[in-house]
N, C-alpha and C positions, 0 to 999 in steps of 0.2 A: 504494500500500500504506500502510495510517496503521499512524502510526508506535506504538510502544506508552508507554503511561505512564509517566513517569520517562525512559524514552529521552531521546538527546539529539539536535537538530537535525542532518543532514548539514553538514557542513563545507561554504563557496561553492567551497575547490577539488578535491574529488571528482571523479571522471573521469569522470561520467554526462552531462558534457557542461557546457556555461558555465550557469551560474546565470542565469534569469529577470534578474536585475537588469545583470548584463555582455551579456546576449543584449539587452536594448532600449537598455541603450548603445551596443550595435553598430550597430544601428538608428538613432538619432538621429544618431554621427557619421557613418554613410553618408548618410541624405537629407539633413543640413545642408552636410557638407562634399562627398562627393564621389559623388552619385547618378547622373551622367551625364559620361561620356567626351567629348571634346570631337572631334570627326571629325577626324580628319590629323595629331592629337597623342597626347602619353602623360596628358595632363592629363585632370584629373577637374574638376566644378562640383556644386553641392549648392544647394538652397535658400536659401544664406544670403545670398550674394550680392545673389540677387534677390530676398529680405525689402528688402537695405538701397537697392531702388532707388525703397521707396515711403517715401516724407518721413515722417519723426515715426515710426512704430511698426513701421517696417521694421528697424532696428538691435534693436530691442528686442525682439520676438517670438523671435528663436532667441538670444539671450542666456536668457530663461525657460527655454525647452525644456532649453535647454543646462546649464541648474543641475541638472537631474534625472542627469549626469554627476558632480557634484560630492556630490551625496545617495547618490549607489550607493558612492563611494569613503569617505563617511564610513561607512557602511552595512559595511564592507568591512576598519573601522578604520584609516583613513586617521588620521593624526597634524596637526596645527596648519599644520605647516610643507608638506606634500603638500598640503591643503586651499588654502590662502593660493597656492600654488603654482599649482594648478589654476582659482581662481577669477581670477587675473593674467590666465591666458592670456584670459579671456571680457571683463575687464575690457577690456585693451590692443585685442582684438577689436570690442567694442561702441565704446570712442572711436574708435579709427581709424576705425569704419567709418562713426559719422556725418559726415566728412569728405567732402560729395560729389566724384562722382567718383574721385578717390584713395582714398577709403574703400572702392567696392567692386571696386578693384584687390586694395586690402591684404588683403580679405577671399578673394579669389581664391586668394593665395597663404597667407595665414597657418594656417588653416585648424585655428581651436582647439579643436575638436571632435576630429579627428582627435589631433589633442596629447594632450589630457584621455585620453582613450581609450587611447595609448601607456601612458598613467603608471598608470592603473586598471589596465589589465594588467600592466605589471610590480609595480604593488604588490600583486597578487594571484600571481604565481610567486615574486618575491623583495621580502617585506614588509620586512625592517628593511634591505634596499640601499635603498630606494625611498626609505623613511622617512630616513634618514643622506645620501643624496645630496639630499631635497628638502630640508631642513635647511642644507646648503651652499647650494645656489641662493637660498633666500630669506635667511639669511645674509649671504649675495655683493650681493643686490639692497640689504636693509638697509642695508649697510656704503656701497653705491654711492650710494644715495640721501642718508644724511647728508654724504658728499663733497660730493655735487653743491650740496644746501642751504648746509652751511658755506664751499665754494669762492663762491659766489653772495652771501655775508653778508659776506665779506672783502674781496671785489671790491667793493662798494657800499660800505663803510666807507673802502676805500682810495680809491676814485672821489671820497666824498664830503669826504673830510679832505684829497685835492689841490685840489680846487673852490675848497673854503673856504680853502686856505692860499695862493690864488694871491688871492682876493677881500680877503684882509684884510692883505697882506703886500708 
């Protein structure tokens, strides 16, 4: 039915069912992360794994696909801090996984499509919890990362001033 002039857009949470844009994120996190049952387990496997068992552009092809999750939740009004959030999870995804072998264990389990997909759906039932808790997480991460930088510049400075005070003294 077109819509009339002036009219305004249907809302993405209307109850005529998920918006095009959460219906083909559904889509991509089931064939990346968990398209196929594993026989004799509760475990799912998805394409991504086996992207990362081809050298060089196997990690890389479902990290692409996988940003078209991070465009529906800007799309969605995702906030700095959900965004940043969401793109963490693909990031940590794509290093780990160029890790042979270990990489596409990690990718077995970590499975950041599926992630992404949680947080687009509750940032589309509960917009400003989502938005207020991804805030803490990346927050928490912030705060954890300059720790670890400044504990690491301390150590090196203390390391290097016993060196030197054992060499000149």
């Amino acid at each position: 039915m077109p819509r009339r002039p002036g009219s305004q857009p249907p809302e993405p949470s209307e109850s005529r069912g998920p918006p095009a844009a959460l219906a083909r994120a559904r889509r991509i996190s089931l064939v990346l992360d968990d398209l196929v049952r594993i026989p004799g387990t509760r475990r799912r496997i998805g394409l991504d794994p086996l992207f990362g068992l081809v050298p060089g552009l196997g990690d890389w092809v479902p990290l692409l696909i996988s940003l078209d999750l991070i465009v529906a939740a800007a799309r969605f009004g995702a906030g700095p801090a959900l965004l940043l959030r969401m793109l963490a999870h693909l990031v940590v995804d794509a290093l780990l996984g160029m890790i042979p072998l270990l990489g596409d264990l990690f990718d077995f389990g970590w499975k950041a499509n599926r992630r992404n997909l949680a947080l687009l759906e509750r940032l589309i039932s509960d917009p400003e919890g989502t938005r207020r808790e991804s805030r803490w997480v990346v927050g928490g991460v912030v705060a954890g990362a300059f720790a670890v930088v400044f504990a690491g510049v301390w150590a090196s400075w203390w390391i290097l001033t016993s060196i030197l005070g054992v060499l000149t003294g």
